[in-house]
C-alpha positions as CSV (number, residue, x, y, z in Angstrom):
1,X,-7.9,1.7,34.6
2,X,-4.9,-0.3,34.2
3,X,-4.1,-2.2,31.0
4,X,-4.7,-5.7,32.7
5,X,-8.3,-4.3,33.6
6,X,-9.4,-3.2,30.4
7,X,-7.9,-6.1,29.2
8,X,-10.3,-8.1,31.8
9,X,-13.4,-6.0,31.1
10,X,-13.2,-6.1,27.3
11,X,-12.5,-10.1,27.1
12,X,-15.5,-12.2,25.2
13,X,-14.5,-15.1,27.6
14,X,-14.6,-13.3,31.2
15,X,-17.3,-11.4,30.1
16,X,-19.0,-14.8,29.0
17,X,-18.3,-16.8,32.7
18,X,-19.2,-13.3,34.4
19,X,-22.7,-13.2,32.3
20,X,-23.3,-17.2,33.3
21,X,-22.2,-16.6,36.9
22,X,-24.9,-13.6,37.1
23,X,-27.5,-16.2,36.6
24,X,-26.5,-18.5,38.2
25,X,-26.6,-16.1,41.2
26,X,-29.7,-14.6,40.4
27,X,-31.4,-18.5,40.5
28,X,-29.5,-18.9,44.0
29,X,-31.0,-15.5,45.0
30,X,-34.2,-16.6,44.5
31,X,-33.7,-19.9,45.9
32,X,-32.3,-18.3,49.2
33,X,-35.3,-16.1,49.0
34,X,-37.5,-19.1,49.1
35,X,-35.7,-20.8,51.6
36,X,-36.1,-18.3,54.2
37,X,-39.9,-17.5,53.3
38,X,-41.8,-20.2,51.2
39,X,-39.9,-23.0,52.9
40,X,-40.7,-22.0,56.2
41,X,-44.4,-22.0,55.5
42,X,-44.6,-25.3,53.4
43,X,-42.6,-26.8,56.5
44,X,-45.5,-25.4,58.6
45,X,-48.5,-25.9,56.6
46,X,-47.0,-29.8,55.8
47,X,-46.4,-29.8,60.2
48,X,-49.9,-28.7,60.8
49,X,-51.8,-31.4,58.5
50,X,-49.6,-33.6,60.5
51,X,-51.1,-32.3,63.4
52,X,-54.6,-32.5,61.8
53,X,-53.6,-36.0,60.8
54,X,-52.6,-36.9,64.8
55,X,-56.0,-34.6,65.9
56,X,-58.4,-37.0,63.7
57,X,-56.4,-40.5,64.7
58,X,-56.9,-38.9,68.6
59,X,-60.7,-38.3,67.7
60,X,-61.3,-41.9,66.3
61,X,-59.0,-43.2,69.4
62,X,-61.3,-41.5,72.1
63,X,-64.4,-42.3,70.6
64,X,-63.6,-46.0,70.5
65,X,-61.5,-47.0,74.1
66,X,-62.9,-46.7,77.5
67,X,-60.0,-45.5,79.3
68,X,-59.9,-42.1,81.0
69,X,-59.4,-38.9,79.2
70,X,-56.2,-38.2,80.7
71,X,-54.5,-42.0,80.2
72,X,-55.3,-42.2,76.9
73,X,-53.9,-38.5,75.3
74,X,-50.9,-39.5,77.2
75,X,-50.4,-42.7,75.3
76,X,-51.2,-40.6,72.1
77,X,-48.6,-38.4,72.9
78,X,-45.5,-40.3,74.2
79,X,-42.1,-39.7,73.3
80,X,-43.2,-36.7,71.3
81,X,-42.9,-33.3,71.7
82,X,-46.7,-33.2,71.0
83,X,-49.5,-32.0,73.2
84,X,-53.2,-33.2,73.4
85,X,-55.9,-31.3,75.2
86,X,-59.6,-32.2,75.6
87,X,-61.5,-29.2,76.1
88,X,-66.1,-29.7,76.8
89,X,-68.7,-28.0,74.9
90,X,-68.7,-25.2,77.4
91,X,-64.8,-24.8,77.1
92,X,-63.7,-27.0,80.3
93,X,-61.0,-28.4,79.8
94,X,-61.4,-32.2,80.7
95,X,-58.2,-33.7,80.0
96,X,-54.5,-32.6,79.2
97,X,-51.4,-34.5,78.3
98,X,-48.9,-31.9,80.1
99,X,-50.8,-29.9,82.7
100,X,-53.8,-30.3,85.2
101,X,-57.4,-29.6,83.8
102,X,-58.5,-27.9,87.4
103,X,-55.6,-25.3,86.7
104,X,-56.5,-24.6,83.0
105,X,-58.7,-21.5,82.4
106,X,-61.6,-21.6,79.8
107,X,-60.8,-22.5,76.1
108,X,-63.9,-21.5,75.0
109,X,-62.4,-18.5,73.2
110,X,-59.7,-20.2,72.0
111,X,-60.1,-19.3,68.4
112,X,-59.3,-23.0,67.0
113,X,-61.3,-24.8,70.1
114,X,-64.4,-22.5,68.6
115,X,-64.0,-23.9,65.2
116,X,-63.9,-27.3,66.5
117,X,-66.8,-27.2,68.6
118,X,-68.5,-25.4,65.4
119,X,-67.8,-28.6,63.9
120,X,-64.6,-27.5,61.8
121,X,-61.1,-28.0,61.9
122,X,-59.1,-24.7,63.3
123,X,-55.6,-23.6,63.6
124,X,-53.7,-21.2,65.2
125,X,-50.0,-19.9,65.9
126,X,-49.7,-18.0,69.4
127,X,-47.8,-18.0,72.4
128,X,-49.1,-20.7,75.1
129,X,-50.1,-18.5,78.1
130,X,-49.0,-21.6,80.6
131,X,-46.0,-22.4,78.7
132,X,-45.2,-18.8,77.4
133,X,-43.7,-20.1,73.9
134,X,-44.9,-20.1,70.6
135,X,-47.4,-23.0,69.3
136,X,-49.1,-24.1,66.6
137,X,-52.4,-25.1,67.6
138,X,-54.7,-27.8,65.0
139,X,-58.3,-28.8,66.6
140,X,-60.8,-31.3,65.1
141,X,-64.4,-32.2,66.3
142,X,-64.3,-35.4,68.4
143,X,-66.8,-37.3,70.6
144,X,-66.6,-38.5,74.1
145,X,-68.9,-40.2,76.3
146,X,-71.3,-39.5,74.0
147,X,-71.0,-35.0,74.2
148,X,-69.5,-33.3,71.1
149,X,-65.7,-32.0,72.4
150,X,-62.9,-30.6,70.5
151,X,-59.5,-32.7,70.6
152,X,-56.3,-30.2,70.1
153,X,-53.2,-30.7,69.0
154,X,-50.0,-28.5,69.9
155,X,-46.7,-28.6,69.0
156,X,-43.8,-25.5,69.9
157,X,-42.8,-24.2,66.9
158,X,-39.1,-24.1,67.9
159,X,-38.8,-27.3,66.6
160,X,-40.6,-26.9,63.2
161,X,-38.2,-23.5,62.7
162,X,-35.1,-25.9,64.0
163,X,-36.5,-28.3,61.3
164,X,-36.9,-25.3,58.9
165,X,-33.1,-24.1,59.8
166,X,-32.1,-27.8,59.3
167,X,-33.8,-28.2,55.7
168,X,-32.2,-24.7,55.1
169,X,-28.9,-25.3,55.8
170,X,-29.1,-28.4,53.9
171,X,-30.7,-26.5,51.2
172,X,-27.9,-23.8,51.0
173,X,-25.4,-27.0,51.6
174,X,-26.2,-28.0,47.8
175,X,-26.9,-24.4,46.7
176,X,-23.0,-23.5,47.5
177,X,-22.1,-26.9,45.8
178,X,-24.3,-26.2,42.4
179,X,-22.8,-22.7,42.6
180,X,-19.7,-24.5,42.7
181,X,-20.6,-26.7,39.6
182,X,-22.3,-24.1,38.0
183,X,-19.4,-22.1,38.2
184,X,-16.8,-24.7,36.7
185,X,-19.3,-25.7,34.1
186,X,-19.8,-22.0,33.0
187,X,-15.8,-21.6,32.8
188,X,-16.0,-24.5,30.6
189,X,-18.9,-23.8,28.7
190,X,-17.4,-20.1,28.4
191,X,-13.7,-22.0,27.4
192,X,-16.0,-23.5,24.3
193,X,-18.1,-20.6,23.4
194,X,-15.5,-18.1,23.5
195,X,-12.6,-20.1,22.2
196,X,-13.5,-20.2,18.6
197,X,-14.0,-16.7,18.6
198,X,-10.9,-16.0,20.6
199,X,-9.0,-17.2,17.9
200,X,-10.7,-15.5,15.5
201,X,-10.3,-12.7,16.8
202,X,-6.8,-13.1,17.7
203,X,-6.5,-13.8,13.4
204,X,-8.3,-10.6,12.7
205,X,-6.1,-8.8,15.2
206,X,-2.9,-10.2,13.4
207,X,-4.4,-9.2,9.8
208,X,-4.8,-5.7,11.1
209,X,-1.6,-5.8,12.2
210,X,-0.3,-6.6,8.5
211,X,0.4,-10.4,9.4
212,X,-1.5,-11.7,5.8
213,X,0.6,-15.1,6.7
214,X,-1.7,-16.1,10.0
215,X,-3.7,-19.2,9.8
216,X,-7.6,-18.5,10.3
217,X,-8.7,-21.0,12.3
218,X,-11.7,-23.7,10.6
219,X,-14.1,-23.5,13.0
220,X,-17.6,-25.4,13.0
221,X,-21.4,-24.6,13.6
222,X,-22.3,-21.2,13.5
223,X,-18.6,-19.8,13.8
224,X,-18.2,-21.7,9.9
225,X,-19.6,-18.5,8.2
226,X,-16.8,-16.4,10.1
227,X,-13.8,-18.2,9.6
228,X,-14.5,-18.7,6.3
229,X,-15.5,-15.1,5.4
230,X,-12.4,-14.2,6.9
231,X,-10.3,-16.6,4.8
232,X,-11.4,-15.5,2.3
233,X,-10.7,-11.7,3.5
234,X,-7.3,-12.9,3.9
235,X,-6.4,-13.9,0.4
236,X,-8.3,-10.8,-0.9
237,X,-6.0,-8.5,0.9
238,X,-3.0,-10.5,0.3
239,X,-4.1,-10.6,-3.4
240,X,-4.8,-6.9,-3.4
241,X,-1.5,-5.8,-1.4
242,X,0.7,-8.0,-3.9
243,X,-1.1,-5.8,-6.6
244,X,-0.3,-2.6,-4.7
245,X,3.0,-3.7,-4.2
246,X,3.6,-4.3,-7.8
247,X,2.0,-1.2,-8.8
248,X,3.9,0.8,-6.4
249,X,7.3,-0.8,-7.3
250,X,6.3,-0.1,-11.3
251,X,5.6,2.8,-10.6
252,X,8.6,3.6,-8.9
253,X,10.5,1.9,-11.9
254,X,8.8,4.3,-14.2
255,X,9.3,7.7,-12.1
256,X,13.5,6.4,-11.4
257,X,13.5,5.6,-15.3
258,X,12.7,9.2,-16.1
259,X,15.2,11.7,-16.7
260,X,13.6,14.5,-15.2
261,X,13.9,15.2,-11.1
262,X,10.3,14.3,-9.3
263,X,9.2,16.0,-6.0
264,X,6.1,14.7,-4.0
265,X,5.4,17.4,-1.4
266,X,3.0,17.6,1.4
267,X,2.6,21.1,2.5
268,X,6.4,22.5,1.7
269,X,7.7,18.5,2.7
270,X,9.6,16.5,0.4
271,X,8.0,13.0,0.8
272,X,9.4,11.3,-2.1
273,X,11.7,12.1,-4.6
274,X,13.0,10.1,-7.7
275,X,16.6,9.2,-8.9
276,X,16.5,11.8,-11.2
277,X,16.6,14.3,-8.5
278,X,20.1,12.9,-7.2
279,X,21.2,13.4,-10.5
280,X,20.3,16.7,-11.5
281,X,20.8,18.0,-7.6
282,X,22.7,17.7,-5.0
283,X,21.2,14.9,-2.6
284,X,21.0,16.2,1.2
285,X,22.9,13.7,3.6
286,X,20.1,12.3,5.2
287,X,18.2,11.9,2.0
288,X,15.1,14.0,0.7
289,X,12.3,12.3,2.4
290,X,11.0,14.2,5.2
291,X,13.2,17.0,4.5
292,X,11.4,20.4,4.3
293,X,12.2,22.5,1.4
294,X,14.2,24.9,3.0
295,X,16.6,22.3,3.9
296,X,16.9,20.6,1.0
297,X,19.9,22.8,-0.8
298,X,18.3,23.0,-3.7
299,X,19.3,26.4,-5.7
300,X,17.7,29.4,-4.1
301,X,16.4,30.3,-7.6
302,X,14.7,27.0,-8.2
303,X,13.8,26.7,-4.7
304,X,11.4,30.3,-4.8
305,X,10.0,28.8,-7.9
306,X,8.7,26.2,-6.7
307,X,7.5,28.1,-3.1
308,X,6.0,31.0,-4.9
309,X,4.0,28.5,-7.2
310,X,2.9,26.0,-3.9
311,X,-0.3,27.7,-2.8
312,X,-1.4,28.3,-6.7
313,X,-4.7,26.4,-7.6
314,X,-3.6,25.7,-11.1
315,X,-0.7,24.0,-12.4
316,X,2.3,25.9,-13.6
317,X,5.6,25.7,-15.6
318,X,8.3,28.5,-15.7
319,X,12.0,28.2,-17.3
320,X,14.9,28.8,-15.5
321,X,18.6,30.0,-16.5
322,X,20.9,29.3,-17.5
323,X,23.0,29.3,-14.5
324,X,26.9,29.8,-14.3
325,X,27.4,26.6,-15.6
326,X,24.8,26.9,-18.9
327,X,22.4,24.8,-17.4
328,X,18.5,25.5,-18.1
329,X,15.8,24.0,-16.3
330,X,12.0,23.9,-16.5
331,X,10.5,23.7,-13.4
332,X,6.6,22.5,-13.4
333,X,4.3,22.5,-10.1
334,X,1.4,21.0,-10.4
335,X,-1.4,20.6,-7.8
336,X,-2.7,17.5,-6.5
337,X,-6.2,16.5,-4.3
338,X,-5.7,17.3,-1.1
339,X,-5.7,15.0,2.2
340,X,-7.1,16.3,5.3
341,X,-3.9,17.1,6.6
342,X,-2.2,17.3,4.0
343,X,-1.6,19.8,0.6
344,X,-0.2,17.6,-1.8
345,X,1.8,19.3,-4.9
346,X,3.9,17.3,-7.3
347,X,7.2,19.3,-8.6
348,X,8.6,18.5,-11.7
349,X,12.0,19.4,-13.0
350,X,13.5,19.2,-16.5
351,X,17.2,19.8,-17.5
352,X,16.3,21.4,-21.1
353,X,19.9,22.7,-21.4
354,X,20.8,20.0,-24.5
355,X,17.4,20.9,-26.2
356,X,17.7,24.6,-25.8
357,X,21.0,24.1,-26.7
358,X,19.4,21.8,-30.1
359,X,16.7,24.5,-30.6
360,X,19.7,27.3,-30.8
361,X,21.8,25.0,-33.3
362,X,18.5,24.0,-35.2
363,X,18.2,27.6,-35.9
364,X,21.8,28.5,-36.7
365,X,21.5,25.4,-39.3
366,X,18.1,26.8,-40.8
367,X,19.8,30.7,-40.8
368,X,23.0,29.1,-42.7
369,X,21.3,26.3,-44.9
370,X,18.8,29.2,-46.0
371,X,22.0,31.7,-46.9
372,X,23.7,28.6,-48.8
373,X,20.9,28.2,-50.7
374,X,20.0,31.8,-51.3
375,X,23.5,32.7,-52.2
376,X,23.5,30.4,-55.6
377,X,19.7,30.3,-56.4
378,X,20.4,34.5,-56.5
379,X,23.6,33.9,-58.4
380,X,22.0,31.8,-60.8
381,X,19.2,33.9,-61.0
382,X,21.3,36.9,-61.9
383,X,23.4,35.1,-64.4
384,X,20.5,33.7,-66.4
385,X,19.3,37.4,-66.6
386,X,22.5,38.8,-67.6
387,X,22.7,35.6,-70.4
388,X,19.2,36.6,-71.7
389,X,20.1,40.4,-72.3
390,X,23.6,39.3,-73.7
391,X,21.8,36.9,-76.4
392,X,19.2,39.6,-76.6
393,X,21.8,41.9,-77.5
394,X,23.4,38.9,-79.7
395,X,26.9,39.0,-77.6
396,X,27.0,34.9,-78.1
397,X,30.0,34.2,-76.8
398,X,29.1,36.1,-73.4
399,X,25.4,34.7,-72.9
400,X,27.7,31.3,-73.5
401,X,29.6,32.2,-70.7
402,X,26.6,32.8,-68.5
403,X,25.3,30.0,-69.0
404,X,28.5,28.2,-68.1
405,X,28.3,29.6,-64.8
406,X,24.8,28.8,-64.4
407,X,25.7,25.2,-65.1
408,X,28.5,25.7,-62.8
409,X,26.2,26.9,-59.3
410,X,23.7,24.8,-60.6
411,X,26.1,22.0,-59.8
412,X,26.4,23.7,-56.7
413,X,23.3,23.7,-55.9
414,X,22.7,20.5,-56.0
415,X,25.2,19.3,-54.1
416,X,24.6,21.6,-51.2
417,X,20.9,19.9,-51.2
418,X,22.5,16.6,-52.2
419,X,24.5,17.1,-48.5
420,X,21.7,18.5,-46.5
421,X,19.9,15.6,-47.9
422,X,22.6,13.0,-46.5
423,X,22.5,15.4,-43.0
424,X,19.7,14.3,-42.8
425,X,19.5,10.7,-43.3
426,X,22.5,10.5,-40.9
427,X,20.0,11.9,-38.0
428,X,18.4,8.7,-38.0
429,X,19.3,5.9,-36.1
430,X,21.1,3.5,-38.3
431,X,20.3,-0.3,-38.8
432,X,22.0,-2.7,-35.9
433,X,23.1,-5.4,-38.1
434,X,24.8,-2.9,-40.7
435,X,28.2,-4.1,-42.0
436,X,30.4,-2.7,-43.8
437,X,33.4,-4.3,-46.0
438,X,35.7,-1.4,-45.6
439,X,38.5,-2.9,-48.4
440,X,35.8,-2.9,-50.9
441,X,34.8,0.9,-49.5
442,X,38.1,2.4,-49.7
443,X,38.9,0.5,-53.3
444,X,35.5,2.1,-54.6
445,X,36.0,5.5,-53.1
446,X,39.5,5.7,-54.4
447,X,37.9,4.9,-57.9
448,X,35.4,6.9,-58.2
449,X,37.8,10.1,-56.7
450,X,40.5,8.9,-59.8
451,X,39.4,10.8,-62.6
452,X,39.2,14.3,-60.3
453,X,42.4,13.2,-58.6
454,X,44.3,12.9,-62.2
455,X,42.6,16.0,-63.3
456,X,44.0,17.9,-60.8
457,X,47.9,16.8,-61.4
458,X,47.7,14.3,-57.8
459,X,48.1,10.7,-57.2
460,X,45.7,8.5,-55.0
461,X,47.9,5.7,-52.6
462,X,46.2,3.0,-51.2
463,X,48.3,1.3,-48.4
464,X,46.0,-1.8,-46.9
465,X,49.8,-3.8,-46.2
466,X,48.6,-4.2,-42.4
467,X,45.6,-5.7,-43.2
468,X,46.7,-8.1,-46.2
469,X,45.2,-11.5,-46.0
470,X,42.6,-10.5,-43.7
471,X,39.2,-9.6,-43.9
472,X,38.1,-6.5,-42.2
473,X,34.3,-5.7,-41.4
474,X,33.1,-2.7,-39.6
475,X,29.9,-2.3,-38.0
476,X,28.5,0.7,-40.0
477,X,26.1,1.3,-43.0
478,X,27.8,0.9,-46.2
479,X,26.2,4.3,-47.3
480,X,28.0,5.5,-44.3
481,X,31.1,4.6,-45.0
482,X,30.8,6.0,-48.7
483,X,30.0,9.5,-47.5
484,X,32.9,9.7,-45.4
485,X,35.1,8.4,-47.3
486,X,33.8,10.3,-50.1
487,X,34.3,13.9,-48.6
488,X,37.6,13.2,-47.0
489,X,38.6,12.1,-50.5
490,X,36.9,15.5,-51.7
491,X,38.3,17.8,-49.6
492,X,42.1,16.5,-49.6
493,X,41.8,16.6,-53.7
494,X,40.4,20.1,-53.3
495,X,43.4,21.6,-51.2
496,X,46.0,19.7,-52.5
497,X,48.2,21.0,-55.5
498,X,50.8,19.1,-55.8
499,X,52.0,15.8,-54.5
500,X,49.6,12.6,-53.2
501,X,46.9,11.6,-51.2
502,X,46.8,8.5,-49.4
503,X,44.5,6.2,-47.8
504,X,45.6,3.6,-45.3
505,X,43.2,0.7,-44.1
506,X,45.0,-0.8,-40.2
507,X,42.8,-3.2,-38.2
508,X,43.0,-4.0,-34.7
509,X,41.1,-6.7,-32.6
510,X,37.8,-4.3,-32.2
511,X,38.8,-1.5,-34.4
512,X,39.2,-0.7,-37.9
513,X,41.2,2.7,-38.8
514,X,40.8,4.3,-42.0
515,X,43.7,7.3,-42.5
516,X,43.3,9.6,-45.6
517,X,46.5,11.9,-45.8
518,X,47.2,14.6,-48.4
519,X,50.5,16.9,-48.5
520,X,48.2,19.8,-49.2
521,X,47.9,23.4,-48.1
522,X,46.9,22.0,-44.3
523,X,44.4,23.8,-41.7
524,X,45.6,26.9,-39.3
525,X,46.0,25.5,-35.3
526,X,43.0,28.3,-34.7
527,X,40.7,26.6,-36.7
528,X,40.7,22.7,-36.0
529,X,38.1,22.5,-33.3
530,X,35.4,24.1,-35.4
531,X,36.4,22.3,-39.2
532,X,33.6,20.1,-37.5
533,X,30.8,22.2,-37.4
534,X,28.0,22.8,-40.4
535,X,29.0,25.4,-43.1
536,X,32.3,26.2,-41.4
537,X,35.3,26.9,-43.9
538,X,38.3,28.1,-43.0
539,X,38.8,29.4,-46.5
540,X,35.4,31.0,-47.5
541,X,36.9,32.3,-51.4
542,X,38.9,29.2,-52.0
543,X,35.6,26.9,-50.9
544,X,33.6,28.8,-52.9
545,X,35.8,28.8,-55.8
546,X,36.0,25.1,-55.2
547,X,32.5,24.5,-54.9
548,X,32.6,23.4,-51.3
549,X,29.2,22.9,-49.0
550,X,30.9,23.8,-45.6
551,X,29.0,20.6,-45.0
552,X,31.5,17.9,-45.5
553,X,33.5,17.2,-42.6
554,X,29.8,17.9,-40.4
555,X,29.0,15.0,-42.5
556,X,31.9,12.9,-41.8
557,X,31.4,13.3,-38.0
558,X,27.8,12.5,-38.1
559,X,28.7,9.3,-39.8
560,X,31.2,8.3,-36.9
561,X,29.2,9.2,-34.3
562,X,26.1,7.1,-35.5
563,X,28.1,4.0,-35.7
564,X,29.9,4.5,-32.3
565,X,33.2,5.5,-33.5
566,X,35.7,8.9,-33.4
567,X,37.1,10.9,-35.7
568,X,40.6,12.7,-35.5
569,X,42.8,15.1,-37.7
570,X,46.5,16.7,-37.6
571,X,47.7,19.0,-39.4
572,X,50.3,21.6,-40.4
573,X,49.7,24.3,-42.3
574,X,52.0,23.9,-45.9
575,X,52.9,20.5,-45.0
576,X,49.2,18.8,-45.2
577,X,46.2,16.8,-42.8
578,X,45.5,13.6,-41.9
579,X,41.9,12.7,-41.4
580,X,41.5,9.5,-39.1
581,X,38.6,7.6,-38.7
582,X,38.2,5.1,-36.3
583,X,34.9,2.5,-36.5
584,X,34.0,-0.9,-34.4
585,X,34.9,-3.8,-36.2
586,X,32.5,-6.7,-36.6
């Protein structure tokens, strides 16, 4: 079947016209039916009470006139197609209107001359045996010349069937024309029924197709209910698809705002995969969706990971690495409800290099801050042992020096916790409207660092001729500032045995530099990248002797980093360092 047919056979409107043109043709069935049957007989029947009508005026006529038989059925009978006979008690005929009476057999067998001399009108339909055509035959009782007779009636029913065929054709005449009508009143009728529903339809169609925008027709009567349910449908799936939509772009905000790679799979095919994923691998040139697996060039490593875990009921995570390049990654498969098609997993890929890489320095810190601490806690626990024997012994002057050295790492102590305390506080993330006045900072640093500075033989500079007149803000915590500034201070006092240290203050449009300089003992070539890192020293003796942390310059970087800003040194061993810190200026 073509699509034009099934078009044909399935429309509401032909289907409509084709159901009203059935019945329309089952009425002109039965009317042809009745033409060609019933018709014929009423014409018949209504022909012979004619005759019976002509039979009894033919009866009242003979009884009354004087006239001879013969004359007067002739006048009955003229210009008609009509034929009397008189026929006696005994079945003589005594007169007829077309033939002679001498000629004329009998009639007394004649089954409608018996009812009429029986006193009863009969009928009969037979061939004439002296015409040799079919009649129809009426006889009544009549009198003449005072005997009882019978007075018949004939007429050839050719020309009741001609008038039968005439009434027929006339009959079938306005049968084709009401088919006619019936048939351009049905198209209309159909055109109205079916066109409300039409466009209904044709609406539901385009909402199926995804068209929300179609206008649903407002039809009337019973249709009302339709269009308006369907309206109604309309803006609930319009409603509901914006929601989707929403929901499906959030969501694909969220999963693109994570830093972790995302893999939809169904079976071992990538159907969608985040921005994450182009990030931490290698996107394929025609993109991951629809890819399978295998073509995906992900690392062969990650990629059995993931293929070994697919068919797995339960969700899994393993770690992988590091690679080559000192990247780790934590790759997690986790099963979803299946489609009947479809095995759905979701893949789920972490780059936990900077966190192992945390974890591993989290533990070196612990290991070191633990030793800092255990080294003078033992030493003071020692010493305050030897100064109780030594006063126990009454050496005074010994158990005096014990204690000076417990005073002494003590002091230490403290200001190893007093540092791990400040680590710590520089972790957090720092106010964002923190300012900082840094020619107050470096006046008050350079203060408080005077006494030790003085003690120690050294002078302290400050050079802030660049910035004179000018007020210069930096967008740090004051506390911040203080630290720095305070262990730079600290540590070019410490290695500095003769000569000056001096602090310069420059300010540009966005930056504020503060430079401390010493002409100290300066830092080996080997050992500036790591002067940075926690408990680092590149003299361990002299830092001990000097009371250092090893946590200083870790401190100092911390600082610079939370507020955005950099840190640099030069140096030259024997000729002294220069400590540069560079902050953004508010």
């Amino acid at each position: 079947m073509t699509e034009r047919a099934r078009y044909l056979a399935g429309s509401f409107r032909i289907r409509l016209v084709l159901g009203l043109l059935l019945v329309a043709a089952v009425v002109a069935g039965a009317w042809i039916i009745s033409l060609y049957g019933p018709l014929t007989n009423a014409i018949v029947e209504q022909q012979e009470e004619n005759l019976v009508a002509v039979a009894r005026a033919g009866a009242l006529v003979l009884g009354e006139t004087e006239r001879p038989a013969s004359d007067t059925l002739n006048a009955l009978v003229t210009d008609t197609d009509l034929r009397m006979t008189l026929v006696a008690q005994d079945g003589r005929v005594i007169a007829d209107s077309q033939s002679d009476p001498a000629s004329m057999e009998n009639h007394a067998q004649r089954p409608e001359v018996a009812d009429a001399l029986s006193g009863r009108i009969g009928s009969d339909r037979r061939i004439s045996e002296t015409q040799n055509v079919e009649q129809l035959y009426v006889a009544v009782p009549a009198s003449f010349e005072g005997s009882s007779v019978a007075l018949r009636v004939s007429q050839p029913l050719a020309a009741i069937n001609d008038l039968a065929a005439r009434s027929r054709r006339a009959a079938l005449g306005l049968l084709v024309l009401a088919v006619l009508l019936a048939g351009v009143l049905a198209t209309r009728l159909a055109a109205r029924a079916a066109g409300p529903v039409e466009r209904l339809s044709a609406a539901a169609e385009a909402m199926a197709g995804g068209d929300l925008r179609v206008d649903v027709p407002d039809e009337t009567g019973e249709l009302a209910i339709m269009s308006r349910a369907l309206a109604d449908l309309r803006e609930q799936m319009r409603r509901r698809l914006e929601e989707l939509g929403t929901e499906q772009r959030n969501l694909r905000s969220v999963l693109d705002g994570l830093t972790d790679a995302v893999f939809l799979l169904h079976d071992d095919r990538v159907v969608f995969a985040n921005n994450a994923a182009g990030r931490l691998f290698r996107t394929p040139s025609r993109g991951w969706r629809d890819q399978a697996l295998a073509d995906t060039g992900l690392p062969a490593s990650v990629l059995d990971v993931i293929v070994t875990s697919l068919g797995d009921d339960e969700s899994s995570a393993r770690e992988w690495g590091p690679d080559p390049s000192g990247r780790t990654l934590r790759i997690s498969v986790l099963p979803l409800n299946h489609t009947e098609t479809h095995r759905r997993t979701l893949v789920v890929v972490s780059d936990t290099t900077e966190r192992t890489r945390l974890d591993r320095v989290r533990r070196d810190f612990v290991a070191n801050a633990s030793h800092e601490l255990k080294t003078p806690a033992a030493a003071i626990h020692l010493l305050a042992e030897s100064a109780a024997h030594a006063a126990a012994d009454g050496d005074t002057d010994v158990a005096l020096s014990f204690a000076l050295q417990i005073e002494q790492e003590s002091a230490r102590l403290g200001r190893l916790v007093t540092d791990l305390l400040d680590l710590s506080r520089l972790e957090a993330t720092p106010a964002s409207d923190s300012v900082t006045d840094m020619r107050e900072a470096v006046a008050n640093a350079v203060i408080a660092h005077g006494p030790s500075a003085k003690d120690g033989g050294l002078d302290i500079v400050t050079d802030t001729r660049s910035i004179t007149g000018v007020d210069v803000f930096a967008k740090a915590d004051p506390t911040d500032v203080a630290i720095a500034l305070d262990n730079l201070l600290d540590n070019a006092i410490k290695y500095t045995e003769e000569g000056v240290v001096t602090v310069r203050v420059e300010a540009e449009d966005d930056l504020v530099r503060v430079i401390v300089s010493d002409t100290g003992i300066g830092i080996p070539a080997g050992d500036l990248p790591r002067i940075f890192e926690r408990f680092y020293r590149v003299d361990r003796a002299r830092s001990r002797r000097s009371g250092g942390t090893g946590l200083g310059l870790a401190l100092v970087r911390h600082v610079v980093e939370r507020s955005a800003g950099t840190v640099e040194v030069t140096s030259e061993p024997g000729v002294g360092t220069s400590f540069a810190i560079t902050l953004p200026r508010a």
